[in-house]
C-alpha positions as CSV (number, residue, x, y, z in Angstrom):
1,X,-16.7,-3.9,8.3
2,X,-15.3,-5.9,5.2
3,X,-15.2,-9.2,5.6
4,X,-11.9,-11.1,4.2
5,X,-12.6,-13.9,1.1
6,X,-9.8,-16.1,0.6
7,X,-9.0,-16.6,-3.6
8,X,-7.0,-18.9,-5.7
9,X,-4.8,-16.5,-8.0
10,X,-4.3,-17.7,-11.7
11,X,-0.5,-18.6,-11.7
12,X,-1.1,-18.2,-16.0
13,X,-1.1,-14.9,-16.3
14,X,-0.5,-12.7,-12.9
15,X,0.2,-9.4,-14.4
16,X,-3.6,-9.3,-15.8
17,X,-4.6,-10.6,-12.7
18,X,-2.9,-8.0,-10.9
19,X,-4.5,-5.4,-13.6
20,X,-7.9,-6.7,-12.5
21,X,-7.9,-6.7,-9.0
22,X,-5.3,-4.4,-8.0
23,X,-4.5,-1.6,-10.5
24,X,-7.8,-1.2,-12.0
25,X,-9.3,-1.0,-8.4
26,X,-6.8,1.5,-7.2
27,X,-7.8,4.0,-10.1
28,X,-11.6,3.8,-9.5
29,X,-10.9,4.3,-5.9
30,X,-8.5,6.7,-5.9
31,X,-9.9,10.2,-3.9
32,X,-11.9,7.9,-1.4
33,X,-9.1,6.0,-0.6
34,X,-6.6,9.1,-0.3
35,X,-9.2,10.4,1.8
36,X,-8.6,7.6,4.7
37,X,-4.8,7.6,4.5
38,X,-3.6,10.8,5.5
39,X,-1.5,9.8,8.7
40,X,1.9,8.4,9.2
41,X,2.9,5.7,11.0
42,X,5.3,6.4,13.6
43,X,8.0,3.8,12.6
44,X,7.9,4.8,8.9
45,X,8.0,8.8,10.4
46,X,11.3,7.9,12.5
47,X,12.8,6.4,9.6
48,X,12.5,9.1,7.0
49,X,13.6,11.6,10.0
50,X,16.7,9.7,10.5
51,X,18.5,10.6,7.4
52,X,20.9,13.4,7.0
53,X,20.0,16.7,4.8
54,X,20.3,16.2,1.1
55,X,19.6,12.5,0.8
56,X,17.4,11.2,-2.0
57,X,14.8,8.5,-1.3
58,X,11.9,6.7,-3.7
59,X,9.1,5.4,-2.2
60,X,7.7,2.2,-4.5
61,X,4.3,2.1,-4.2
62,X,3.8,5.6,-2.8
63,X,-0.2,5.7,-3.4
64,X,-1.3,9.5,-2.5
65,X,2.2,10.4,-1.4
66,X,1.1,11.1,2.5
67,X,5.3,10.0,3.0
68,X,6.4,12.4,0.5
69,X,6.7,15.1,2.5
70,X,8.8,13.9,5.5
71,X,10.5,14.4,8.1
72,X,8.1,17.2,8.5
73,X,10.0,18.4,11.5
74,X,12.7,18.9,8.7
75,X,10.4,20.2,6.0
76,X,13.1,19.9,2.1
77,X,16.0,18.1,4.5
78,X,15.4,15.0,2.1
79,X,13.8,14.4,-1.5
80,X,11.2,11.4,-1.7
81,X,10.7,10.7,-5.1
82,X,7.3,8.2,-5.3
83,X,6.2,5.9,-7.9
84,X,3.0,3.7,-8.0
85,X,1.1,2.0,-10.7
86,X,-1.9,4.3,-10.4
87,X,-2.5,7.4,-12.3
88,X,-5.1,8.9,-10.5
89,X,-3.6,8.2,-6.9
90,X,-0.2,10.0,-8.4
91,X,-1.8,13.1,-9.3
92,X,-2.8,13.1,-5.5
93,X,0.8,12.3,-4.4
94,X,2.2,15.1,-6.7
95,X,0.5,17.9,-4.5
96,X,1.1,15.9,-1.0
97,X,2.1,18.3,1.3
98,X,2.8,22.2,0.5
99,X,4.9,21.9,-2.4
100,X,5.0,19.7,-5.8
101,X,6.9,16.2,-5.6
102,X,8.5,14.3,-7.9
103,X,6.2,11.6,-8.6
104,X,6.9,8.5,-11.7
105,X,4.2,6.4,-12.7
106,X,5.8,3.3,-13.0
107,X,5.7,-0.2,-11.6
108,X,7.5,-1.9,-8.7
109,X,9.1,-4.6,-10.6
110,X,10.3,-2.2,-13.3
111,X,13.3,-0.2,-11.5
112,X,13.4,2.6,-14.4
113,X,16.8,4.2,-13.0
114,X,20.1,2.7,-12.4
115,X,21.1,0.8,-9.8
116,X,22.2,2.4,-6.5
117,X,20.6,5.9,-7.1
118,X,18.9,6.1,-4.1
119,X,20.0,6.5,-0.4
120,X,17.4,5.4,0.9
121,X,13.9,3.2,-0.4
122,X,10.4,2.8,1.3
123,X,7.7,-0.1,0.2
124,X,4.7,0.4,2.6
125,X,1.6,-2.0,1.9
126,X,2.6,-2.5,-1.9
127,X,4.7,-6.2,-2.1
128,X,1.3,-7.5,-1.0
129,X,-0.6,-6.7,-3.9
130,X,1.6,-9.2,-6.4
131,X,0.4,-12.2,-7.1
132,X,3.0,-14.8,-6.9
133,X,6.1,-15.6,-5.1
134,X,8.1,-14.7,-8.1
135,X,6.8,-11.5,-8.4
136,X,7.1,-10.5,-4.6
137,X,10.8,-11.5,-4.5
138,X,11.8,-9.8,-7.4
139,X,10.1,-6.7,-6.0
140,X,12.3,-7.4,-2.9
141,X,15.1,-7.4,-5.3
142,X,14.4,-4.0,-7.4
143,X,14.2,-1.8,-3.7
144,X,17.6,-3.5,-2.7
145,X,19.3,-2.6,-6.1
146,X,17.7,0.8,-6.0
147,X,19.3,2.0,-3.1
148,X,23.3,2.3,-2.3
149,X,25.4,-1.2,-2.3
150,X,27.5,0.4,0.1
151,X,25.3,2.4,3.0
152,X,21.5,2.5,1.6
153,X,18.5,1.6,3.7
154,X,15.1,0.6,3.1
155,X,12.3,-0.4,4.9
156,X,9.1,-2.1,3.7
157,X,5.6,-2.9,5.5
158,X,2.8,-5.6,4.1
159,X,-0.2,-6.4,6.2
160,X,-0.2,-9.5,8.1
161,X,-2.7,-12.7,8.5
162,X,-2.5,-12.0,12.2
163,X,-5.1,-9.1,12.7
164,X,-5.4,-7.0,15.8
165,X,-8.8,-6.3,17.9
166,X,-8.3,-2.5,16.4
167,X,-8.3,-4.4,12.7
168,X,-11.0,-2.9,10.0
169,X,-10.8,-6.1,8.2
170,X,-13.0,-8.9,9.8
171,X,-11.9,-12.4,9.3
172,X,-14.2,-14.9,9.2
173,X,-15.0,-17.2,12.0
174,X,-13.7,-20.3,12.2
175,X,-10.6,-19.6,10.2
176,X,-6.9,-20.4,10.7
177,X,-5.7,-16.7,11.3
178,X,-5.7,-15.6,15.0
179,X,-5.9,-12.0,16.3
180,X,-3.8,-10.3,18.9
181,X,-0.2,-9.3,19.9
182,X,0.3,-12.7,21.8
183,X,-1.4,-14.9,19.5
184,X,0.6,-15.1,15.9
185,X,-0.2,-17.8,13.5
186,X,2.9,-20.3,13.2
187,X,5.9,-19.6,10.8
188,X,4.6,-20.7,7.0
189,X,2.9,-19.1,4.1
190,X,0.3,-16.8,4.2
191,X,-3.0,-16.5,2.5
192,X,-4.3,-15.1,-0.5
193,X,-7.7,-12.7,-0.5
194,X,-9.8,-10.7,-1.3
195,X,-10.3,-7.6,1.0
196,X,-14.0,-5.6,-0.2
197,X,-13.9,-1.5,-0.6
198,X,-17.1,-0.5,-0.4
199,X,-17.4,3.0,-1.8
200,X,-20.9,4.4,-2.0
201,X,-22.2,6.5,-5.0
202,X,-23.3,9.9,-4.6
203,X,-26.5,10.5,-3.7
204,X,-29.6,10.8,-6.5
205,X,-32.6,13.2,-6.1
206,X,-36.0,10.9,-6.1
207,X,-37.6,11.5,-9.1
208,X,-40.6,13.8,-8.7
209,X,-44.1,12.4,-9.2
210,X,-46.9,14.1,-10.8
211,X,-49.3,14.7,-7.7
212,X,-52.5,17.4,-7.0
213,X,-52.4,20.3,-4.2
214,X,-55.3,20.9,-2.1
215,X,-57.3,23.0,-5.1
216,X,-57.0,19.9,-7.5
217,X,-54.8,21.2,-9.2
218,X,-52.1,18.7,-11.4
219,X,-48.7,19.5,-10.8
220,X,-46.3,17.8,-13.1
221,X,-42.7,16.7,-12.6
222,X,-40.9,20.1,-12.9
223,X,-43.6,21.8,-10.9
224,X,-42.6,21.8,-6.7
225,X,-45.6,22.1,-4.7
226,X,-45.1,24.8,-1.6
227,X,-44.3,23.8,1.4
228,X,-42.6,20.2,-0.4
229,X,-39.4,18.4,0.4
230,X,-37.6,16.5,-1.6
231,X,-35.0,14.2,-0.2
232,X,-32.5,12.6,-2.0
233,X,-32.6,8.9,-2.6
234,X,-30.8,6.6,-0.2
235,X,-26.8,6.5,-2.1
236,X,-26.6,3.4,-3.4
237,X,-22.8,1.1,-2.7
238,X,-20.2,-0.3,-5.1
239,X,-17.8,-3.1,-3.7
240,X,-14.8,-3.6,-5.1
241,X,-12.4,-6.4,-4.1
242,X,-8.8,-6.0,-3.9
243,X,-5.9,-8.9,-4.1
244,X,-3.4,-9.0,-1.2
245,X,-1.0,-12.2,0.0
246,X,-1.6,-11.7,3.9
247,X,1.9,-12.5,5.2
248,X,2.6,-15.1,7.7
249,X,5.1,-14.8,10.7
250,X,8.6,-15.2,8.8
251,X,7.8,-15.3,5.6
252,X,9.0,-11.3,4.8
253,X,12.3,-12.0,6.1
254,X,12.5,-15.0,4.0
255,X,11.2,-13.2,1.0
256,X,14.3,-11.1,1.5
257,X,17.2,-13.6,2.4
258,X,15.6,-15.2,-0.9
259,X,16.1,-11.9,-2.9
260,X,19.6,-11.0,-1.6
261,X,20.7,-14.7,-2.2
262,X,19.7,-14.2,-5.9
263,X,21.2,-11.2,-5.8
264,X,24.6,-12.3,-4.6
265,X,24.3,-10.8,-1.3
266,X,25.2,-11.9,2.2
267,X,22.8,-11.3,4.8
268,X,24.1,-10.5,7.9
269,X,27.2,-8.9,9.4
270,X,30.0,-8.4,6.8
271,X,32.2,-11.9,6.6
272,X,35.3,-13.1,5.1
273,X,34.7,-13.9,1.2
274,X,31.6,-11.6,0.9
275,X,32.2,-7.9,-1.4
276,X,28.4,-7.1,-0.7
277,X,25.6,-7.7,1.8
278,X,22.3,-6.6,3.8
279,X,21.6,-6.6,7.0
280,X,18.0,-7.2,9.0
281,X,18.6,-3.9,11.1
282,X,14.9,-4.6,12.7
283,X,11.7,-6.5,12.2
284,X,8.4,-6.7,13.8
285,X,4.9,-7.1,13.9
286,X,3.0,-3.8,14.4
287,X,-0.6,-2.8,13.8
288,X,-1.6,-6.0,11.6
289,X,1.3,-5.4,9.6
290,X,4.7,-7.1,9.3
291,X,7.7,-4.7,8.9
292,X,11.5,-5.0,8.1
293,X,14.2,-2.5,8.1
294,X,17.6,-3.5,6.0
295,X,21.0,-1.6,5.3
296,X,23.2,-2.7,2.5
297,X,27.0,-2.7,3.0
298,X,30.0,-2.9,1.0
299,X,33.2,-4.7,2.2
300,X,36.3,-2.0,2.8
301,X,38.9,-3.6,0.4
């Protein structure tokens, strides 16, 4: 079970940072880690099911594209397009499911397509892996402009400092972060660490020693003696540590009133003075992760 190390990020120069611990990670990683996400979660599922036939989505951050291919009770109803930093993980995503997707290498704080394109956006388990404040709101701020100012939706998930008993990733004893649905840390800022990937190398054949049979006779490394076994040596383990800010209870919904605020936006139900806004349709705790869901709206004139 990894074992969560907290870290001190370099404020200097967080893209490299990010290249580093993040991006170069996800790239060596990439078919082991497709290989344990394969599963949707069920809030992310009802989402994507709830919009009508022929809307257009992006998914920022899509990794192996798992939500490309929903609602899969609807299979084509809607058109996920998914864009993520690594190039190995997108040429997983573009054959996710039983058709090719529309995949865009490209970064979450880029927004390479003009604003409002989208009806709908997705951001699961990607705003943690940037490095500063900054660079998480302004995330927050290229989802909300990618979708509709006047009806678009979006949802995003980042993993939590409060892990469950069902958690993989073992926090330390002794530390500040609590586990459990009825025991959350306290409203604040979160943490950041390093969470280990431990991927193990494929396994080597021992290396044959030189050795006599029965009638002296010398065999020599390519020889096999009958009746021998050889058994591959034991596969030896590379760790790899990845950056994520852990959130803390609050501080996603503040990342967002932040972003909207910068953007102009009110937050909240349409009020007297205000064109544009979002609305916090949900939020929650679920599964070790925090989650919001927002709708943009326009003001009738």
């Amino acid at each position: 079970m990894p074992t969560v190390k907290a870290t001190t990020v370099s404020a200097d120069d967080p893209q490299t940072y990010e290249d580093a611990h993040v991006h170069a990670v996800y790239d060596e990683i990439a078919p082991h880690f497709s290989s344990t996400r394969y599963k949707p979660w069920p809030i992310i599922a009802t989402f994507l099911s709830s919009f009508p036939t022929g809307s257009v989505g992006v998914d920022l951050g899509t990794g192996n594209g798992k939500y490309l291919p929903l609602p899969l009770e609807r299979p084509g109803s809607v058109w996920t397009v998914g864009l993520d930093r690594s190039k190995n993980l997108l040429q997983i995503a573009k054959h996710a499911g039983e058709r090719e997707r529309e995949v865009v290498w490209g970064d979450v704080l880029d927004g390479p397509w003009r604003a409002g394109a989208f009806d709908y956006a997705i951001s699961i388990a990607t705003i943690h892996h940037l490095a500063t404040p900054e660079r998480r709101r302004a995330a927050v701020k290229r989802l909300l402009e990618s979708i509709s100012p006047a009806h678009g939706r979006a949802l995003i998930y980042v993993w939590a400092v409060e892990q469950d008993e069902l958690s993989k990733r073992s926090i330390p004893a002794g530390s500040s972060e609590t586990r459990g649905i009825e025991a959350r840390a306290p409203s604040g800022k979160g943490q950041d660490v390093f969470v280990p990937w431990v991927l193990a190398q494929p396994a080597a054949p021992k290396p044959k020693a030189t050795r006599k049979d029965k009638g002296g006779h010398q065999h020599g490394p390519e020889e096999k003696v009958a009746g021998s076994k050889e058994e591959p040596a034991p596969a030896a383990s590379k760790v790899f540590d990845r950056y994520y800010h852990m959130f803390a209870e609050g501080e996603l919904n503040e990342l967002v009133t932040e972003a909207a605020g910068e953007m102009g936006l009110q937050v909240g139900e349409p009020e007297a003075g205000s064109v544009y806004g979002v609305k916090i349709v949900q939020d929650g705790w679920e599964r070790s992760n925090y989650f919001v869901e927002l709708r943009r709206w326009k003001k009738s004139d």
